[in-house]
N, C-alpha and C positions, 0 to 999 in steps of 0.2 A: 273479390277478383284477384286470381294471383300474379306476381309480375309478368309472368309469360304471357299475359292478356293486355296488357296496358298497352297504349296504341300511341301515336303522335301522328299532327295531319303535316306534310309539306304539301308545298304547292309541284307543279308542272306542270311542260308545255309537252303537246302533242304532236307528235310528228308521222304519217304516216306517207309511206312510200315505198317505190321500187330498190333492189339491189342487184348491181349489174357486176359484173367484172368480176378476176380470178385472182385480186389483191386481197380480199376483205377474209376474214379469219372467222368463217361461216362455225367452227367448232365450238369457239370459246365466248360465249355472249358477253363477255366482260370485256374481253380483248377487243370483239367488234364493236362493242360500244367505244371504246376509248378510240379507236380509228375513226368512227362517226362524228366524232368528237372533235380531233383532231384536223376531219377532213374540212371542217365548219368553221374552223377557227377564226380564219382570217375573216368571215363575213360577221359574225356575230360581235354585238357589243358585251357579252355577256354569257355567261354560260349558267344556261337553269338549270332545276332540276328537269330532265328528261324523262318520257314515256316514247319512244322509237319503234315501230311495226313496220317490216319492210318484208313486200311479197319477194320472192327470192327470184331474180330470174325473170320475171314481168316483164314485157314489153310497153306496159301503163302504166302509169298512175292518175289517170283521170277519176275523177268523178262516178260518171256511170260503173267503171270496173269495179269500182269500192260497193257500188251499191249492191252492183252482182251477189257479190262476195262480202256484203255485210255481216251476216250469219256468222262466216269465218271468225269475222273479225270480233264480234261482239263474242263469242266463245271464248277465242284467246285472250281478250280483254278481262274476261269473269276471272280465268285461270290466273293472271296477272293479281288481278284485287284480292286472292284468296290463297295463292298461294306465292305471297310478295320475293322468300327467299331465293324462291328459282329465278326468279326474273331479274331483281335490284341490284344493282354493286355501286359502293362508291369509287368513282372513279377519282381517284387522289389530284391527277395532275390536275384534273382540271376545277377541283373542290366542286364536285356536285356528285348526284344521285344520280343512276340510266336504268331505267328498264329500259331492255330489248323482247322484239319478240320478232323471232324470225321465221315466218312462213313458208314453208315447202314449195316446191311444183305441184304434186300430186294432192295438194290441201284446198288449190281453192282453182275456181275458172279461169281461161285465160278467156281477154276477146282479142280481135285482128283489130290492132290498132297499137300504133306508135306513139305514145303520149309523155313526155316530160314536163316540167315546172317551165312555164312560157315570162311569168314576172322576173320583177330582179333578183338576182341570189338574196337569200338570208331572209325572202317576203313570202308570203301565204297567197296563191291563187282565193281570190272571195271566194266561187264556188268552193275550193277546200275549206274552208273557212266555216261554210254554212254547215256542209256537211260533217265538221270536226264537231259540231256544236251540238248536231241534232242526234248525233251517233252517242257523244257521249251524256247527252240527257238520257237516252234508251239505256244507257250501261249503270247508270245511275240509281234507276229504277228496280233495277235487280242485285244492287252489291251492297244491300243490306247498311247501308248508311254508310258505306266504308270511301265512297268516290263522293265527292260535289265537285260542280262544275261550276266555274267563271261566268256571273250573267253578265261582265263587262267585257265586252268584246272589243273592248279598246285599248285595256290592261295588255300589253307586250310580253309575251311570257309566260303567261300566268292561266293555260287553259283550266284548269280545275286544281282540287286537293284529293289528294290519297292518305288516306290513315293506315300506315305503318306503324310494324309493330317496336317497341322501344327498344328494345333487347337489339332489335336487330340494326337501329340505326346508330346506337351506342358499339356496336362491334367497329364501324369504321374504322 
């Protein structure tokens, strides 16, 4: 196996949700992660390594709309685990890893319904929870050994591991 092949697993947590507003730097996925990052700051004890999927534009992020729009989501997920350089960047400030993936208008369903995070800042709705779990066992099953998932749901942070490629986490 040549070096270009040698992989390393980190961990990460999952975050999937809406993006509103005409603040956020929709062009530069690296710049938006580091604002996502930044906008988080004060709630988090910590800062992991990140996987971020945010429908552009959404009027939801509930549940049911995710389910709508699973497909969507499990596509761009594949695309993430295989093709990790378009996605990753380390973001310096805040010493960690972010994928982003950020979804279109024209990419996925809308439904009529206004839906935000109802718990405390910095917490996971349970239903997200369940479906963060079940969505990424199904992505799991098709990325070729590349994603495992966290079966402790009590572990903070730590929704599964990605195997990245060396080369590319040694660029940092």
């Amino acid at each position: 196996m040549g070096s270009g092949n040698l992989r390393q697993k980190i961990s990460f947590d999952l975050k999937i949700s809406r993006l509103l507003g005409t603040h956020w730097d929709r062009s530069d996925l690296k710049h938006l992660a580091t604002q996502l990052l930044d906008e988080q700051g004060n709630v988090r004890i910590s800062f992991e390594n990140r996987i971020t999927i945010m429908f552009d534009g959404s009027t939801t992020s509930s549940v049911p709309f995710f389910e709508l729009n699973r497909t969507i989501l499990w596509r761009k997920f594949i695309q993430l685990i295989f093709n990790p350089e378009e996605y990753w960047h380390w973001i310096s400030e805040h010493q960690c890893w972010h994928a982003t993936i950020l979804i279109n208008k024209h990419e996925y369903c809308q439904i009529n319904e206004n839906h935000s995070q109802v718990v405390g800042e910095g917490l996971r709705e349970p239903e997200k929870a369940v479906f963060a779990t079940s969505f990424l066992a199904e992505v799991a099953k098709d990325s070729q050994g590349l994603l495992e998932i966290n079966s402790n749901d009590k572990e903070h942070g730590i929704d599964g591991w990605i195997w990245l490629p060396t080369e590319m986490l040694e660029r940092k």
